[in-house]
VOGU-3710 file (C-alpha; in Angstrom, 3 decimals, decimal comma):
1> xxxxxxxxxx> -25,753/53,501/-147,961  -25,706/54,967/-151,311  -29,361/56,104/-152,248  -30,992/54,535/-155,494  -31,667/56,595/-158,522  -34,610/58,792/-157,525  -35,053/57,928/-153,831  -35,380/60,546/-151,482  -32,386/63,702/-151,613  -29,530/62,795/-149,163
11> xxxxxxxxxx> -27,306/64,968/-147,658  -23,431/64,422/-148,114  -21,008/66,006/-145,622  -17,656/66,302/-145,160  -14,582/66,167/-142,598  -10,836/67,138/-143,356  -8,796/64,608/-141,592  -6,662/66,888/-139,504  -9,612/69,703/-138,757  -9,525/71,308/-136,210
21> xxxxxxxxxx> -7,827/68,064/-134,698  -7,560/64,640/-135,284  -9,579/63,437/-132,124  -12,300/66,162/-133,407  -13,044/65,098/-136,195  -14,278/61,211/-134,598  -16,822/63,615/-132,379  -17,685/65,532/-135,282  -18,250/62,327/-137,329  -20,883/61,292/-134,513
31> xxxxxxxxxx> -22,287/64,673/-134,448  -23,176/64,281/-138,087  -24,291/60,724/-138,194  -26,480/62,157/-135,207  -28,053/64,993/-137,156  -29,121/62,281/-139,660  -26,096/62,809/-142,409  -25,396/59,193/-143,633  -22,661/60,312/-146,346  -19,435/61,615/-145,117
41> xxxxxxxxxx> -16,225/62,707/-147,256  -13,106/62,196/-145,311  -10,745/64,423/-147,113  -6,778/63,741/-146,988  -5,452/67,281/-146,824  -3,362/68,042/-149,642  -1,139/71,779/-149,850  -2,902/72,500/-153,155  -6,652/71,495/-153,455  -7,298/72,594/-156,890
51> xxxxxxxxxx> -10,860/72,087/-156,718  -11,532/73,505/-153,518  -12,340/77,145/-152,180  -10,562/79,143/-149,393  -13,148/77,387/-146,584  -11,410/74,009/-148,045  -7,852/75,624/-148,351  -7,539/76,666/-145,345  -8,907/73,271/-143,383  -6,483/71,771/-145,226
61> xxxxxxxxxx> -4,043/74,082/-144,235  -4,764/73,701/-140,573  -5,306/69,728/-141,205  -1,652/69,003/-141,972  -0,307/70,978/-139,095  -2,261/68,456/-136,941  -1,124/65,241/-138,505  -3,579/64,883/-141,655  -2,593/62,257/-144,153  -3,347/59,250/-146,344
71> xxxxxxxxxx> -2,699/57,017/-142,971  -4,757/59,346/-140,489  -7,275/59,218/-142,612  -7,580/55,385/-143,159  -6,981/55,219/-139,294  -10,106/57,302/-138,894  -12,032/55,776/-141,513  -11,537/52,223/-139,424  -12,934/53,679/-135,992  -15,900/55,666/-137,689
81> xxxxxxxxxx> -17,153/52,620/-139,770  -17,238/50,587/-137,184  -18,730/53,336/-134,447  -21,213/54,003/-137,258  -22,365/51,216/-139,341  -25,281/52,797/-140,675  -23,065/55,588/-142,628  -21,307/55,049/-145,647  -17,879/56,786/-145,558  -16,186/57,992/-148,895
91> xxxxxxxxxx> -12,408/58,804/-149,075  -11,757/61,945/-150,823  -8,159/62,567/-151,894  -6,175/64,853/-154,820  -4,180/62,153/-156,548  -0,605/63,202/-155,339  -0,739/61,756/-151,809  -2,448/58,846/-152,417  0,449/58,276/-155,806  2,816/58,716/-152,724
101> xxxxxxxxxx> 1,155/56,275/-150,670  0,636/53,686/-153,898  -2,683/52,850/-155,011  -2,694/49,228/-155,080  -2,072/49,399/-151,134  -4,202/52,422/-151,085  -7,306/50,781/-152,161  -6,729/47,605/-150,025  -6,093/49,681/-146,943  -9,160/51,507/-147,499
111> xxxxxxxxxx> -11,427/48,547/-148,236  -9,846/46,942/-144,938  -10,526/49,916/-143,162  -14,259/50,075/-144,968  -13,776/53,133/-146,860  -17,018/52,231/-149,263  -16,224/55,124/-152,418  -13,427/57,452/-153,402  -13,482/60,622/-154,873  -10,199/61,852/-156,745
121> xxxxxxxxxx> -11,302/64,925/-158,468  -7,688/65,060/-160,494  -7,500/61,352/-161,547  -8,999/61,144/-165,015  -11,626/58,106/-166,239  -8,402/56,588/-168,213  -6,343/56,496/-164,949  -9,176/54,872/-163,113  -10,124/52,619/-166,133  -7,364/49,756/-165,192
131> xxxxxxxxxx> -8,036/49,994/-161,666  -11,995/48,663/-162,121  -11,760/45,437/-161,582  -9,728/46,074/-158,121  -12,230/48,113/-156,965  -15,059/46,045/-158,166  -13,460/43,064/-156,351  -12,462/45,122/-152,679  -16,267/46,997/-153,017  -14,929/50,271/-153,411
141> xxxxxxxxxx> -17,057/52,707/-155,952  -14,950/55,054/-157,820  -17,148/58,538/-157,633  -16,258/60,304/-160,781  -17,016/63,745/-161,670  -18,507/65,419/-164,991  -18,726/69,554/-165,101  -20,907/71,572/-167,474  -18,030/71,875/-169,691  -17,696/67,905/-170,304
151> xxxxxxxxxx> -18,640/66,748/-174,058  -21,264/64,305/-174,665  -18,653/62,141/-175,238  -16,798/62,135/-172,306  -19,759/62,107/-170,125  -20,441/58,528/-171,851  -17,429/57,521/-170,827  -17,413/58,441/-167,509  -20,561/57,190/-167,100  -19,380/54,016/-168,421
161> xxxxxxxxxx> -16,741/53,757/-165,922  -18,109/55,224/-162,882  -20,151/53,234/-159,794  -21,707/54,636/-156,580  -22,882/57,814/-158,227  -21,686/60,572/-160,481  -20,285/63,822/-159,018  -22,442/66,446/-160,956  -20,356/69,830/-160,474  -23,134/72,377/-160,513
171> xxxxxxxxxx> -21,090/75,047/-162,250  -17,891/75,835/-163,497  -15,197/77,848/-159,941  -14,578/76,199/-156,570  -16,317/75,081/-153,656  -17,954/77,088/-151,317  -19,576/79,877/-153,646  -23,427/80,016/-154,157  -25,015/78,554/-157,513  -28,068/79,615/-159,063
181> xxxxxxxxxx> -30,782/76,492/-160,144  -32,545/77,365/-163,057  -33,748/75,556/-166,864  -30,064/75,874/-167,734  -29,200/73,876/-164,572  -31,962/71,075/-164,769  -30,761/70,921/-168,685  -27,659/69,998/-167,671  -28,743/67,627/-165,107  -31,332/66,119/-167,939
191> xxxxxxxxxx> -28,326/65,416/-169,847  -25,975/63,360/-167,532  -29,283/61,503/-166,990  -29,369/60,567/-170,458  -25,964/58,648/-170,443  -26,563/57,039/-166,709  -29,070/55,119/-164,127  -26,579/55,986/-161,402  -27,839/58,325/-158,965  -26,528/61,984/-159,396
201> xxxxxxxxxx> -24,758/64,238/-156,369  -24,630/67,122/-157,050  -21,832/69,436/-155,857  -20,582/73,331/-155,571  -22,269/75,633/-153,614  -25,292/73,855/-151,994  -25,328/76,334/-148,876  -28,677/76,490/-147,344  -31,831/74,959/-147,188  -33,510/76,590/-149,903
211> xxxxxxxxxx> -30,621/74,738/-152,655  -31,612/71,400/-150,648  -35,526/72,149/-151,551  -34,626/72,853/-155,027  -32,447/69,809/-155,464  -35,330/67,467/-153,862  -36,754/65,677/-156,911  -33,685/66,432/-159,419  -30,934/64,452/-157,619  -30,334/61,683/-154,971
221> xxxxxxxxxx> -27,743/63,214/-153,249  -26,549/66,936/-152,412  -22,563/67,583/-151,353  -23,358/70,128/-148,026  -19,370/70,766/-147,045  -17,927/74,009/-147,486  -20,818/75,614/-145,578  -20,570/72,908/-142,814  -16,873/73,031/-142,490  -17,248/77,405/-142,019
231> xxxxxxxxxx> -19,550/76,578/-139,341  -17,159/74,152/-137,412  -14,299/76,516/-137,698  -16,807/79,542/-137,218  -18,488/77,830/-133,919  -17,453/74,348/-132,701  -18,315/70,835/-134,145  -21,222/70,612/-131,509  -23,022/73,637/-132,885  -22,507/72,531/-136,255
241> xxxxxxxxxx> -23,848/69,385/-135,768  -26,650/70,957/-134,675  -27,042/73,692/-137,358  -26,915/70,155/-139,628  -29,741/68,459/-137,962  -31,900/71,942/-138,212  -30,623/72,258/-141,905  -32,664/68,661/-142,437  -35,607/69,632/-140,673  -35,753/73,444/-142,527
251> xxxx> -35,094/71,261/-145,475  -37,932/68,582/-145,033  -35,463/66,250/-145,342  -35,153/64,814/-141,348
//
């Protein structure tokens, strides 16, 4: 479930629908609701994730070679929420595909397939905005996302608009590089606080334990996917399922 403002950190992973293979990816799912992950992204893979570094690009890449798509990934997100009940599953999508699929039907298929939160990084509050009370009524959050460079004033109105949690961006880039915490960083954080009682994820280059420690008391949940996805590529969903479960214990968080 999606943690309460200032409950313990939870870890939020990730699967591209497609990566390595379609069948993987439902023993990868169990691998990481086994290591004690209870968020999981399944990203649609999309031929030009804006947003994402080259670990991200090139899943993608791979994913829709292997049959990746808006209707994969709702097929998957049926069997893994009922396999694992106790994990909340969040759909992750660039807004192209899922404009090709249609929303309306979109959002119904997902809520049928109990898809619980979306994350659209290039759909804009005033696109979402309409859609609230659809998604308030099929129990789907929309996740959106604020960046260091958002004004006060947009942050309010995201915040207005946004359920589940906001998306903190932890710097300005892509996925997958490191990012420094500092004052300038828990500033930042200080000041999405200001405008929300939602709890805060916080994504972009969490990598290692040590950005899990220093995230423990600042948000509710940390996005741990770029780093997970190199190690399934790099050695096998098994191993990485167990590099997760040691991440939680190195990170006090098991």
């Amino acid at each position: 479930m999606i943690p309460a403002q200032h409950q313990k950190l939870q870890v939020m992973s990730h699967a591209v629908v497609g990566f390595p293979t379609l069948d993987e990816n439902e023993k990868a799912i169990a691998g990481l609701v086994e290591a004690g992950v209870t968020m999981i992204e399944l990203q649609v893979p999309f031929s030009d994730p804006v947003a994402d570094g080259h670990t991200l690009v090139n899943a993608c890449y791979d994913a829709l070679k292997t049959g990746g798509s808006v209707k994969a990934t709702l097929e998957l997100a049926a069997k893994v929420s009922k396999k694992h009940p106790q994990a909340t599953f969040i759909l992750m999508s660039y807004l192209n595909p899922l404009y090709r699929y249609g929303l309306e039907k979109l959002f119904e298929d997902a809520a049928a397939a109990g898809i619980k939160a979306m994350i659209i990084p290039d759909m804009p509050v005033e696109q979402i905005e309409p859609w609230l009370p659809k998604l308030d009524a099929l129990g789907i959050a929309p996740i959106l996302m604020v960046t260091p460079n958002t004004s006060e004033e947009r942050v309010a109105k995201i915040c207005a608009s946004a359920r589940g949690f906001i998306y903190v961006v932890s710097r300005m880039g892509v996925t997958g590089k490191q990012t420094q915490w500092g004052e300038e960083f828990e500033a930042y954080v200080a000041r999405i606080r200001a405008h929300t009682d939602l709890p805060l994820a916080i994504g972009f280059g969490v990598r290692a334990a040590e950005d899990l420690k220093a995230l423990t008391g600042t948000a509710e949940i940390a996005a741990f996917c770029s780093k997970y996805i190199e190690w399934q590529r790099e050695e096998g969903s098994e191993k990485a399922a167990a590099k997760m479960k040691q991440l939680l214990v190195d990170s006090e968080l098991a």
